[in-house]
Backbone as CSV, one residue per row, in Angstrom:
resi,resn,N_x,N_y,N_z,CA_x,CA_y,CA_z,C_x,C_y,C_z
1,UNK,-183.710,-33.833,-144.622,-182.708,-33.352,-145.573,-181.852,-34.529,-146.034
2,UNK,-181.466,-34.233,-147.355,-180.724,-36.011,-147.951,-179.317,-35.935,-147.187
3,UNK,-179.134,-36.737,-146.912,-177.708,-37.068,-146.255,-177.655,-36.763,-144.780
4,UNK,-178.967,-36.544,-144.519,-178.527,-36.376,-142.925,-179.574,-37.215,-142.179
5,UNK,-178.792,-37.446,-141.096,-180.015,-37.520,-139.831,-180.642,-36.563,-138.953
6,UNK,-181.507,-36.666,-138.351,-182.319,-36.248,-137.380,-182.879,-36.612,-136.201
7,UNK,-181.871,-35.693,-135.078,-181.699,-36.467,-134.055,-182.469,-35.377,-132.979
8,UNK,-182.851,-36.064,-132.248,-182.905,-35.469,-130.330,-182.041,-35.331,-130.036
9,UNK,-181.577,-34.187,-129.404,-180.540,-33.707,-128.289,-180.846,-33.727,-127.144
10,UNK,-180.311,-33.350,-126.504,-180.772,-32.478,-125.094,-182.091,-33.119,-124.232
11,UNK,-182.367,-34.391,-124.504,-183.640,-35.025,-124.285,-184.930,-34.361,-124.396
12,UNK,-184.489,-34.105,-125.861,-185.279,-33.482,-126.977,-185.641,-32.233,-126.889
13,UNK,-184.612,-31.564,-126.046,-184.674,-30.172,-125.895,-184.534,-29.227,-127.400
14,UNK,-183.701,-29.836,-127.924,-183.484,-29.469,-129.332,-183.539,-30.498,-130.520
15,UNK,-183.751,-30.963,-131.598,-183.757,-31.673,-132.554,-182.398,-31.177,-133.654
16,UNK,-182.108,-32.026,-134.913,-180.903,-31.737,-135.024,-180.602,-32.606,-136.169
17,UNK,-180.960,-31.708,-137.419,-180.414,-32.539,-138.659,-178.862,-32.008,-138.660
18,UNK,-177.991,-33.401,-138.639,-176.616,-33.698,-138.820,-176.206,-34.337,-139.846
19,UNK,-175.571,-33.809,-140.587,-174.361,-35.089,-141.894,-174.122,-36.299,-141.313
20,UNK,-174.513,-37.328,-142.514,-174.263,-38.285,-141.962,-172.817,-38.824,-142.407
21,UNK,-171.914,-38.024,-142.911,-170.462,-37.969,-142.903,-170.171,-36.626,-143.006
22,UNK,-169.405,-36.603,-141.863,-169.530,-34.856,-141.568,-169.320,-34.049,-140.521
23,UNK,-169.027,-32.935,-139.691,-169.208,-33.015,-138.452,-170.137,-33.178,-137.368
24,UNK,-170.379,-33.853,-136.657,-171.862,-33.981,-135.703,-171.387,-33.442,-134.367
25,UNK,-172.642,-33.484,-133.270,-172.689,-32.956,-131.806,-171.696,-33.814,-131.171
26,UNK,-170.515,-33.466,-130.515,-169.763,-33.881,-129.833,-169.536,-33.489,-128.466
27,UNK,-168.744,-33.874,-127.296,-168.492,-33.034,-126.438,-167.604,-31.951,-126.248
28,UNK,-167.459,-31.166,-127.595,-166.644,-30.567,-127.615,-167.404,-29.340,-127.362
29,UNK,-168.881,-29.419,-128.227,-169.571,-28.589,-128.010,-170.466,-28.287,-126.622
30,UNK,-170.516,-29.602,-126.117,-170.813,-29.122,-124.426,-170.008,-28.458,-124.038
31,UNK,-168.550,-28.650,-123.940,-167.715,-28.458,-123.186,-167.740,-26.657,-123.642
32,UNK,-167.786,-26.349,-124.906,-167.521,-24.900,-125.008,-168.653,-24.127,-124.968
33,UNK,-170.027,-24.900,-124.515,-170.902,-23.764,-124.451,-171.042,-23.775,-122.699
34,UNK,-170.394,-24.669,-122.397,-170.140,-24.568,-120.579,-169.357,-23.335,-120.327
35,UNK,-168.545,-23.275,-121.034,-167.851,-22.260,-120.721,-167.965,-20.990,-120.815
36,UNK,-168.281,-20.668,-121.395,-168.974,-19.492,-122.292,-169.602,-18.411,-121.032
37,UNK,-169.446,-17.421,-120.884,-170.564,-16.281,-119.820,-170.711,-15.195,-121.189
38,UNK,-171.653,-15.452,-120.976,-172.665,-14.613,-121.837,-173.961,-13.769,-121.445
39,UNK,-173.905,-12.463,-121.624,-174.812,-11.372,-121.171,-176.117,-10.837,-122.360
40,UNK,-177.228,-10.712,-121.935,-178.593,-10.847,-122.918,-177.911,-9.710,-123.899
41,UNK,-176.926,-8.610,-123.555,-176.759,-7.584,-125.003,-175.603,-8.085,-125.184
42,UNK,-174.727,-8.986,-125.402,-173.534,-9.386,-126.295,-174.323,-9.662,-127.572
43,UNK,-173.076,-9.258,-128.722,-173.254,-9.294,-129.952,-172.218,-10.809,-130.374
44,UNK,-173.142,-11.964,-130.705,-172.200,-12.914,-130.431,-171.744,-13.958,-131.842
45,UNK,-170.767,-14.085,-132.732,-169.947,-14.190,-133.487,-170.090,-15.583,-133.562
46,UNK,-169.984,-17.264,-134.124,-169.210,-18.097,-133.895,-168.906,-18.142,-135.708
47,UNK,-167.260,-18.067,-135.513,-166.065,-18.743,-136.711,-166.871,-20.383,-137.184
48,UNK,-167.040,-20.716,-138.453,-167.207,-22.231,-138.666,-168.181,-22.719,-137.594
49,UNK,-169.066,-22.374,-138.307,-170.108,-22.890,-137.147,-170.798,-24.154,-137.910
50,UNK,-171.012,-24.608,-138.296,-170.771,-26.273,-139.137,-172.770,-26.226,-139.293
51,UNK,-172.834,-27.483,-137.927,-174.398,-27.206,-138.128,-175.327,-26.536,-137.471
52,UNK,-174.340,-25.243,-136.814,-174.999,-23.912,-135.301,-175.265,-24.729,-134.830
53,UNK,-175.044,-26.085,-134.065,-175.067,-26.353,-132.527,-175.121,-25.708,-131.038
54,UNK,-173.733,-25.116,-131.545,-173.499,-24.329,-130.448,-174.536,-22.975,-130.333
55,UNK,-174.848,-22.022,-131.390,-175.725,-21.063,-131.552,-176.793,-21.883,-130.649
56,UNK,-177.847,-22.935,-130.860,-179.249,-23.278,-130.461,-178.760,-23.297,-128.952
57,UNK,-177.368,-23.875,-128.541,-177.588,-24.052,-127.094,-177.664,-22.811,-126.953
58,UNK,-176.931,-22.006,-127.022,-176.473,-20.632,-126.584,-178.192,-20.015,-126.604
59,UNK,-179.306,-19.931,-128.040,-180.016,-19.269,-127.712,-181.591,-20.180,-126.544
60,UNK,-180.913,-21.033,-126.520,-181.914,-21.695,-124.809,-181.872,-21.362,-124.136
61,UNK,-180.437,-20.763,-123.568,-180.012,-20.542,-122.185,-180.328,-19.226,-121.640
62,UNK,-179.699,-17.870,-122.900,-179.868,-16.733,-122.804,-180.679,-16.344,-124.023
63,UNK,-182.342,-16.053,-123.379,-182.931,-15.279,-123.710,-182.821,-13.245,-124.565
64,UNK,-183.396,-13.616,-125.770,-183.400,-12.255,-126.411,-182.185,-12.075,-127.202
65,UNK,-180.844,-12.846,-126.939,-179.547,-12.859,-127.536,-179.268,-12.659,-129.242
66,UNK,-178.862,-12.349,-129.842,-178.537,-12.303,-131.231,-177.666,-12.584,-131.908
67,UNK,-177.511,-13.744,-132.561,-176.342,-14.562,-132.909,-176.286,-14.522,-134.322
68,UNK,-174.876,-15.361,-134.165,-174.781,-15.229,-135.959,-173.395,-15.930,-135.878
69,UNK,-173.284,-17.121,-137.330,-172.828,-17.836,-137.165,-171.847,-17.835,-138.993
70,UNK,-171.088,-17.753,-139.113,-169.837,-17.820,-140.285,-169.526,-19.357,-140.808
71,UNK,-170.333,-19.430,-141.790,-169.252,-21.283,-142.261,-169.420,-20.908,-143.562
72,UNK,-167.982,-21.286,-144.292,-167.816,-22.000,-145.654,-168.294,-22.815,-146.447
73,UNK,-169.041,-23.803,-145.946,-169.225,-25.127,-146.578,-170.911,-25.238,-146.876
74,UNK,-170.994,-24.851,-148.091,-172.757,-24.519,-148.374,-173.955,-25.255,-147.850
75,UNK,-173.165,-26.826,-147.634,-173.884,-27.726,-147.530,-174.447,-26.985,-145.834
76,UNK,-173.598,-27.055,-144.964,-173.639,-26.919,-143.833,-174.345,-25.651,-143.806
77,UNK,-173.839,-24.425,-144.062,-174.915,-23.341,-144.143,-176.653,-24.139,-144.231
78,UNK,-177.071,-24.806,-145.259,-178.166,-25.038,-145.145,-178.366,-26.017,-144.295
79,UNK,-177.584,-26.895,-143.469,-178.231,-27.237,-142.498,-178.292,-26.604,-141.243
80,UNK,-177.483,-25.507,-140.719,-177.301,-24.851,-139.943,-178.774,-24.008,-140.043
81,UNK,-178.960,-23.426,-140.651,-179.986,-22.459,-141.202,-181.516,-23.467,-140.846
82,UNK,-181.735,-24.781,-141.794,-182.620,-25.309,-140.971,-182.944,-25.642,-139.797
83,UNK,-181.643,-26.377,-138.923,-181.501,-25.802,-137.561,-182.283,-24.816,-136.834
84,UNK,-181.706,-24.112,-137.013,-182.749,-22.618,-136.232,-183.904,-22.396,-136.771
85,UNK,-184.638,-23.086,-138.005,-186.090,-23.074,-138.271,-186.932,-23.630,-137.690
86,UNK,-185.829,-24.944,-137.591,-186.813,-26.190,-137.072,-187.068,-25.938,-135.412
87,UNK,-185.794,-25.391,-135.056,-186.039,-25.024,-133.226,-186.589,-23.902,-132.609
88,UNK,-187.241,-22.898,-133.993,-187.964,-22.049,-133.520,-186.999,-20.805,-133.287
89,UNK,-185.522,-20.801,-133.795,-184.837,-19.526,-133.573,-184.379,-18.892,-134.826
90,UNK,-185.450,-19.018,-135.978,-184.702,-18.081,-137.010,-184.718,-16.532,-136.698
91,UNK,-185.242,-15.927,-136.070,-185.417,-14.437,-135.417,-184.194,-14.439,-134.459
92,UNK,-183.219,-15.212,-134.287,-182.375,-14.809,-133.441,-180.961,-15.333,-134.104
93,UNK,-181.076,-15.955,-135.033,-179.687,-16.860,-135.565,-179.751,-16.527,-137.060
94,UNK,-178.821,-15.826,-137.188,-178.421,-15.895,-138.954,-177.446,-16.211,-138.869
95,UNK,-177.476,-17.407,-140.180,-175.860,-17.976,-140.669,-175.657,-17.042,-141.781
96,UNK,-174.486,-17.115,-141.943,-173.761,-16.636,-143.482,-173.219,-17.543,-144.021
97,UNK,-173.124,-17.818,-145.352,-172.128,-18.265,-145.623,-170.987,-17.288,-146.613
98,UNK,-169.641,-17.574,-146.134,-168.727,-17.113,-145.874,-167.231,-17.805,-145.743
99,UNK,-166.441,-16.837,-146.369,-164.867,-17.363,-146.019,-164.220,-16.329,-144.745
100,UNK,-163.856,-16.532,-143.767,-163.516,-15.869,-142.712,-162.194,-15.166,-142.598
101,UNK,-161.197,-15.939,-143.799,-159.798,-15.007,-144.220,-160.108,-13.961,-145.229
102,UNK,-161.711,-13.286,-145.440,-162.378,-12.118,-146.113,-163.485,-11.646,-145.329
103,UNK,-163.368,-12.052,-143.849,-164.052,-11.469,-142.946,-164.816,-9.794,-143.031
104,UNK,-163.993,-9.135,-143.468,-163.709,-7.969,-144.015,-165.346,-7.255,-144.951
105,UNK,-165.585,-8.370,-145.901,-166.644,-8.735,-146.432,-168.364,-8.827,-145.855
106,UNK,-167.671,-9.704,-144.701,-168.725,-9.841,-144.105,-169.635,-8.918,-143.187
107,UNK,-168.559,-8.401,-142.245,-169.010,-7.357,-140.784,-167.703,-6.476,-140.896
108,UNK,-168.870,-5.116,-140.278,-167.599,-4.285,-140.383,-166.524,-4.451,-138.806
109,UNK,-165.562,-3.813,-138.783,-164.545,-4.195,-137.697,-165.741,-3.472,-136.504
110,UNK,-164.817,-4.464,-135.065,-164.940,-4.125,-133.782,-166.509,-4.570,-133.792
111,UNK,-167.421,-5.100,-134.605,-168.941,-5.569,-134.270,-169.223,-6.209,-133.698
112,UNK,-168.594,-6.814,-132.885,-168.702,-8.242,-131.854,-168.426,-8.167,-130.621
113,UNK,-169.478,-8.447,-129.285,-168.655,-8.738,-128.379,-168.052,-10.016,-127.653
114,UNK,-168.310,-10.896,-128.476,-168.273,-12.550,-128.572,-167.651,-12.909,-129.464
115,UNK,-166.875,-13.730,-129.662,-166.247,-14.749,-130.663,-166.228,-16.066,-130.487
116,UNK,-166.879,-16.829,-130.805,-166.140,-18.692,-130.225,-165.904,-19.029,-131.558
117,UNK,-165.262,-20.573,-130.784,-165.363,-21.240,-132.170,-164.191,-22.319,-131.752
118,UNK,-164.396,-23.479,-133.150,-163.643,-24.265,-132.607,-162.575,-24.800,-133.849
119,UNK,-161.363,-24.068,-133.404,-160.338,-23.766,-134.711,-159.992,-24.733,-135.629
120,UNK,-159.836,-24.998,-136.588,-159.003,-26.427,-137.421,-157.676,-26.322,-136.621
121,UNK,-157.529,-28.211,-136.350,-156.229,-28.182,-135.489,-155.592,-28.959,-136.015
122,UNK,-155.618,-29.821,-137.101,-154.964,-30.385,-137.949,-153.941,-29.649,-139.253
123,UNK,-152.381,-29.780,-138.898,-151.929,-29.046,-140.073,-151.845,-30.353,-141.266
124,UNK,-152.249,-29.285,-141.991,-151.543,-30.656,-143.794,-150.729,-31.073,-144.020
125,UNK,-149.800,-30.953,-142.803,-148.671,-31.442,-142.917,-148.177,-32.277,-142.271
126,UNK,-149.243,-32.564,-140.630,-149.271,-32.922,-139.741,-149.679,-34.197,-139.655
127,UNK,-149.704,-35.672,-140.721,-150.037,-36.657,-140.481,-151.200,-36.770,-141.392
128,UNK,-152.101,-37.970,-141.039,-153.503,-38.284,-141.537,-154.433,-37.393,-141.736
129,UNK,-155.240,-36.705,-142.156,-156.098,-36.222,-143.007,-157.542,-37.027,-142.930
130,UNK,-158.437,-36.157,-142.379,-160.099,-36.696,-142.699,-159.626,-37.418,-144.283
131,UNK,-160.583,-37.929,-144.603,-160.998,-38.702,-145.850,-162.437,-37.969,-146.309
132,UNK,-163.004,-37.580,-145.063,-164.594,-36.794,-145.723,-164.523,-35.785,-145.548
133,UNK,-164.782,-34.664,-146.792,-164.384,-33.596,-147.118,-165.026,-32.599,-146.390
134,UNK,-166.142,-33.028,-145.945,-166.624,-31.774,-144.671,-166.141,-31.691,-143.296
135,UNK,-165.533,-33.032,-143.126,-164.404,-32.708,-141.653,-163.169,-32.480,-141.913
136,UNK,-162.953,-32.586,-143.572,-161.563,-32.216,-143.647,-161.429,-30.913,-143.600
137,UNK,-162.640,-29.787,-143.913,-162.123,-28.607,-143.898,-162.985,-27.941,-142.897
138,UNK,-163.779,-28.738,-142.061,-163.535,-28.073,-140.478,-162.601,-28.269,-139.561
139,UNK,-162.089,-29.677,-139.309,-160.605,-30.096,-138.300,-159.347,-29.513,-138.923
140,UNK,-159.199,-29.439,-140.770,-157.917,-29.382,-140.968,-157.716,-28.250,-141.441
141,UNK,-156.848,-27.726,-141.437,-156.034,-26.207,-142.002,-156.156,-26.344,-143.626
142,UNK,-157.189,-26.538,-144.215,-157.420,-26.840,-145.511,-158.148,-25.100,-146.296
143,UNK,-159.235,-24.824,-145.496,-159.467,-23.385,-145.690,-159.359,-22.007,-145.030
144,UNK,-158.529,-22.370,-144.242,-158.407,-21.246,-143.285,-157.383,-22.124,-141.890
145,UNK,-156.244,-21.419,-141.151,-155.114,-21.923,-140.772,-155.682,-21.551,-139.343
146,UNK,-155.198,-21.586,-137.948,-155.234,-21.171,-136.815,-155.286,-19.411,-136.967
147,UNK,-153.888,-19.128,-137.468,-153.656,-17.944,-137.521,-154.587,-17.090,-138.352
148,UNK,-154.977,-17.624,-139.538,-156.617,-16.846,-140.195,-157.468,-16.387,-139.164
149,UNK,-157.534,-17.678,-138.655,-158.781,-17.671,-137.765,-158.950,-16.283,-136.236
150,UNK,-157.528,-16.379,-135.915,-157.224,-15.509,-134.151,-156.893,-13.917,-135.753
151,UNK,-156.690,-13.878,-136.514,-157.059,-12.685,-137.099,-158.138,-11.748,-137.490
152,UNK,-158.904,-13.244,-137.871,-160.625,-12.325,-137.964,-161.083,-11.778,-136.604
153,UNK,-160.021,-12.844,-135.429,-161.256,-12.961,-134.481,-160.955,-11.003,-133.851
154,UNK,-159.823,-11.372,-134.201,-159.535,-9.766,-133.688,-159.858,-8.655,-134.449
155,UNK,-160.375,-9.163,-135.643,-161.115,-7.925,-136.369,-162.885,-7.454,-135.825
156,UNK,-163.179,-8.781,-135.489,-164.790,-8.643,-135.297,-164.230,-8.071,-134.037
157,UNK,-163.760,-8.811,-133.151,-163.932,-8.189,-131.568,-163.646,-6.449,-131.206
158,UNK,-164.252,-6.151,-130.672,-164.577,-4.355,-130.026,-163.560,-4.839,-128.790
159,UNK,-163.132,-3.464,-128.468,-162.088,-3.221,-126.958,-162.902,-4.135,-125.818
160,UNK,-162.142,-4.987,-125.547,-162.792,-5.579,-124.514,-163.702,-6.462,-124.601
161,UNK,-163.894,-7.035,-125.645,-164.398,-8.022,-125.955,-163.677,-9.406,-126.256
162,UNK,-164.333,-10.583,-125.698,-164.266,-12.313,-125.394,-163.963,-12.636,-126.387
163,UNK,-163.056,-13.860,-126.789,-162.686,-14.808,-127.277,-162.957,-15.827,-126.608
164,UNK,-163.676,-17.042,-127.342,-163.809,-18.321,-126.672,-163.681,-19.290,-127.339
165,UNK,-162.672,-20.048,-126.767,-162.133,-21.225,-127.842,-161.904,-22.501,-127.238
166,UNK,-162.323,-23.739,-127.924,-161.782,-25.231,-127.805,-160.667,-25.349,-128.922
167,UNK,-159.568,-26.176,-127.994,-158.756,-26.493,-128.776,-157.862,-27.652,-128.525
168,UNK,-156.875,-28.178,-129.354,-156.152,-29.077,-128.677,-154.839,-28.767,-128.054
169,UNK,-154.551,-29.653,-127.187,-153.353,-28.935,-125.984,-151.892,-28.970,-127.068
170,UNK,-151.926,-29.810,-127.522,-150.797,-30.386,-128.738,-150.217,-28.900,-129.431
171,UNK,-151.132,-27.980,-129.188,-151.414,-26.571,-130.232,-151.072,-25.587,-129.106
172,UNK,-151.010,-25.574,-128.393,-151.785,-25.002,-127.266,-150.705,-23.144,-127.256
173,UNK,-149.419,-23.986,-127.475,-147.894,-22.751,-127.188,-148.331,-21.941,-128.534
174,UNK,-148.785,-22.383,-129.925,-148.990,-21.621,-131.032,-149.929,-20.825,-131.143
175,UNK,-150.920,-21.372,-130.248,-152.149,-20.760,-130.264,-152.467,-19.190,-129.167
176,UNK,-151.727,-19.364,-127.888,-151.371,-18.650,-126.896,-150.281,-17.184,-127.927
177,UNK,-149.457,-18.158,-128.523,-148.537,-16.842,-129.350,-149.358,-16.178,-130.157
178,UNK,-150.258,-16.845,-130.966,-150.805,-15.335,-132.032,-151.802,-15.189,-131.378
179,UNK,-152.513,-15.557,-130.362,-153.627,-14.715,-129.670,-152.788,-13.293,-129.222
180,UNK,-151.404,-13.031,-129.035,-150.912,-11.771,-127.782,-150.675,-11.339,-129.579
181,UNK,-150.384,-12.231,-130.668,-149.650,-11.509,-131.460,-150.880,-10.525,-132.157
182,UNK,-152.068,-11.060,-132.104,-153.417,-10.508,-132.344,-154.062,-9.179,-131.525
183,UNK,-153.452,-9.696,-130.091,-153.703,-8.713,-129.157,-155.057,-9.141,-128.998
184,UNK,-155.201,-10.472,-128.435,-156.045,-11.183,-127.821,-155.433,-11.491,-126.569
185,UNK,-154.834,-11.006,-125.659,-155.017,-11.525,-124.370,-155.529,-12.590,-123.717
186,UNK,-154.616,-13.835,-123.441,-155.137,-14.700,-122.724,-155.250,-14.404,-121.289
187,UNK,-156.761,-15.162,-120.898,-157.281,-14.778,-119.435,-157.444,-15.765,-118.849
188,UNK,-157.877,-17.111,-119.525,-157.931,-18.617,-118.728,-158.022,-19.672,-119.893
189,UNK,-157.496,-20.421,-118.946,-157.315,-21.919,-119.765,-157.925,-22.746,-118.978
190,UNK,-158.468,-23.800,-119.117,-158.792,-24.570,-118.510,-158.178,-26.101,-119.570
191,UNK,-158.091,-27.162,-118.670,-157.697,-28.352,-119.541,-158.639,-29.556,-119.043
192,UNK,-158.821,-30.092,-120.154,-160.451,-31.050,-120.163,-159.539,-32.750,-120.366
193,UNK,-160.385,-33.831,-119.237,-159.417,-35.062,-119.560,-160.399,-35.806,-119.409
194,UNK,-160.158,-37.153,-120.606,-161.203,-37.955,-120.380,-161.072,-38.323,-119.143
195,UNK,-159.963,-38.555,-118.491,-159.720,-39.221,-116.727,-158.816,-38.604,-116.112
196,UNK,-159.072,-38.499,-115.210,-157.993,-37.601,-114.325,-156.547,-38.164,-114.626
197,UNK,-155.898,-39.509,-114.507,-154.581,-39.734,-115.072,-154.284,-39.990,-116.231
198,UNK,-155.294,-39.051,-117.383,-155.258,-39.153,-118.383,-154.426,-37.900,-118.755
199,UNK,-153.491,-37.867,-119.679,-153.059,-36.270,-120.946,-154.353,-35.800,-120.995
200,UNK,-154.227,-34.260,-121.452,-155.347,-33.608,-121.525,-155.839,-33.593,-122.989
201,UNK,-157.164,-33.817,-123.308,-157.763,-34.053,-124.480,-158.021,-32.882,-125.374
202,UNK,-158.938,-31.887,-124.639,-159.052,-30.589,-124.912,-158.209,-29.536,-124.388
203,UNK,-158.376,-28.219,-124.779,-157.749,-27.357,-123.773,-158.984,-26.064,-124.311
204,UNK,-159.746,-25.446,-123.113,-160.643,-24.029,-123.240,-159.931,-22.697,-123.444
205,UNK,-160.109,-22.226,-123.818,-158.871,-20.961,-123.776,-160.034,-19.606,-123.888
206,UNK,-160.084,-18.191,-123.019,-160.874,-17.624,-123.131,-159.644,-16.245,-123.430
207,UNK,-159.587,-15.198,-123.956,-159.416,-14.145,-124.200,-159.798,-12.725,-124.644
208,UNK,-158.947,-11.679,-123.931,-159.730,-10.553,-124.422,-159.186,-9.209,-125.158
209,UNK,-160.120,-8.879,-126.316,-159.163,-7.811,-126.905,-158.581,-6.925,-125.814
210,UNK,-157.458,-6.331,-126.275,-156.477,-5.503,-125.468,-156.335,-5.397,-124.406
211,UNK,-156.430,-6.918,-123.538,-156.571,-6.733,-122.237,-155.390,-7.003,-121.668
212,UNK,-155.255,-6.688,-120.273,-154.155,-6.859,-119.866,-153.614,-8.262,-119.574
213,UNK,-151.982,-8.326,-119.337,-151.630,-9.571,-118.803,-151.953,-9.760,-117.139
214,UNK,-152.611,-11.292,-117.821,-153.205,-11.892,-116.102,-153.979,-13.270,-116.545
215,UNK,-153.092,-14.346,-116.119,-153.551,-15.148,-116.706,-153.848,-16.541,-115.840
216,UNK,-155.459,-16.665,-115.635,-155.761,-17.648,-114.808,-155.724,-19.408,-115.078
217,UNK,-155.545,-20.117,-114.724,-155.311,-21.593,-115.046,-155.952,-22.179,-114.323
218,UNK,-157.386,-22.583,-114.773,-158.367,-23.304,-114.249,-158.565,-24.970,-113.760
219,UNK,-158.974,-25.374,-112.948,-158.664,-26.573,-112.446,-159.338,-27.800,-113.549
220,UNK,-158.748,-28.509,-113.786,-159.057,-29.686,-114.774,-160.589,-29.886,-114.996
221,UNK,-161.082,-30.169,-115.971,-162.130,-30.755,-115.928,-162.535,-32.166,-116.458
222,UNK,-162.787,-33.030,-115.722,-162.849,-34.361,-115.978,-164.258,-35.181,-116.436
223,UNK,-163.982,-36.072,-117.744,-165.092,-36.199,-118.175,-165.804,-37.539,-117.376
224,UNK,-165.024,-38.650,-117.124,-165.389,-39.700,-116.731,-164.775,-40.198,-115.257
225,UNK,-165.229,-40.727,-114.610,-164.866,-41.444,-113.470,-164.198,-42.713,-114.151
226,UNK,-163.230,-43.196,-112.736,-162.223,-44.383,-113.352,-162.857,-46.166,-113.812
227,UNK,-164.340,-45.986,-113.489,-165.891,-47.322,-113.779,-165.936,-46.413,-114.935
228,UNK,-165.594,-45.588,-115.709,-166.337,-45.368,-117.035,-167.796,-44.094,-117.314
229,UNK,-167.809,-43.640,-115.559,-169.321,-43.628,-115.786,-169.327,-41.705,-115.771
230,UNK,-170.183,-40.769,-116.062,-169.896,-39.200,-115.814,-169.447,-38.929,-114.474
231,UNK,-168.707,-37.750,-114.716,-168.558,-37.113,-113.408,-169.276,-36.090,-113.328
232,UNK,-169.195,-36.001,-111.668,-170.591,-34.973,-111.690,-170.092,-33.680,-112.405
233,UNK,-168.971,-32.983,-112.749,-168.905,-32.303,-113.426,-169.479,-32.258,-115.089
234,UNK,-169.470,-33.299,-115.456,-169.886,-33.534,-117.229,-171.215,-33.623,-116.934
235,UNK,-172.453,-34.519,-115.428,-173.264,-34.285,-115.161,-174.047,-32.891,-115.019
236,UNK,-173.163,-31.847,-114.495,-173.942,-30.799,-114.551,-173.491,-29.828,-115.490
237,UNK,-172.676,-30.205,-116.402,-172.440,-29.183,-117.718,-173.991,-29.806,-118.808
238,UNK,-174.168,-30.722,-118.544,-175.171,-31.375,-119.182,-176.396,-30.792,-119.125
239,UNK,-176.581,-30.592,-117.547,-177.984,-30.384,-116.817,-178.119,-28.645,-117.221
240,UNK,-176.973,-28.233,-117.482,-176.768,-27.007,-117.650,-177.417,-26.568,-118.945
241,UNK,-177.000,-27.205,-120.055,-177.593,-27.236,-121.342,-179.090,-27.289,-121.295
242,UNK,-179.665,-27.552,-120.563,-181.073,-27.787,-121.028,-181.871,-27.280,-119.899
């Protein structure tokens, strides 16, 4: 495809045309499909799903699953979409393309028992700005705000159904408020550091429609040892993937 590459993942568990200015496989997406518990009949949602990354891991792991993935940005729809041709999961992955503050449009309410996704955490107001227009309007609040986003999520989600989110900690008090204001219930956080005496880089956040207050705080997860090299934790989120 023009403008992209084509890469091995997973030691070539998956292949993977990516923009070559644009968003690509990061560890953001390990980190949130680590997290993730997922059952063969969840009906499973991801917000901005760029190039379904996360969808292909998700359909390796759990067999028979049925996904479906929401992005804006046409370009990305068609690479997302080739994605799951090329890996052998178009029978299990449909993208849409779609604006998610007309969710409404898309699926009718309560159809989901899954949501992920990984929110724009950049406000426009907030400093520097991508320069390339396909990470500007996945990182930045350019087409859709935090609060868009924890609104759909509570439209797709059914009673009792998951929210699963990467995000940044910087966000973390705004993001916690319109999840309860959504009536998303936070259930765990976990906080991700490149080094243990490092600030936290990421933050996981899992929630559930109308669930009750109870809220667990998961022990750090660390990406690197203080030589630079994985920890066995990033080692077996890895081993996990594939």
């Amino acid at each position: 495809m023009r403008g992209c590459s084509f890469d091995d993942i997973l030691r070539g568990k998956l292949r993977l045309y990516q923009p070559l200015e644009g968003p690509r496989f990061g560890v953001e997406t390990l980190l949130l499909s680590d997290f993730l518990t997922l059952r063969p009949k969840d009906r499973v949602v991801e917000l901005g799903t760029g190039t379904g990354i996360i969808l292909l891991l998700i359909a390796l792991k759990v067999p028979n699953i049925k996904l479906f993935g929401v992005e804006i940005q046409p370009e990305l729809v068609e690479i997302a979409r080739k994605n799951a041709e090329v890996n052998g999961f178009s029978d299990r992955i449909e993208i849409l393309q779609g604006d998610l503050r007309k969710i409404e449009e898309i699926f009718p309410p309560a159809s989901f028992s899954v949501v992920l996704g990984n929110p724009p955490y950049i406000p426009l107001d907030g400093g520097r700005l991508p320069s390339d227009r396909m990470k500007l309007i996945a990182y930045a609040e350019k087409a859709c705000t935090l609060e868009d986003f924890l609104k759909a999520s509570k439209y797709l989600l059914s009673t009792g159904g998951r929210l699963y989110l990467i995000y940044r900690p910087f966000r973390l008090v705004e993001l916690l408020f319109h999840m309860r204001r959504y009536k998303i219930e936070p259930k765990e956080i976990r906080f991700v550091h490149s080094k243990l005496n490092e600030d936290a880089e990421f933050v996981l956040v899992k929630g559930v429609r109308d669930g009750s207050p109870s809220l667990r705080v998961a022990s750090p997860f660390v990406l690197y040892n203080d030589d630079g090299s994985y920890t066995e934790e990033l080692k077996r989120a890895y081993m996990g993937a594939i």
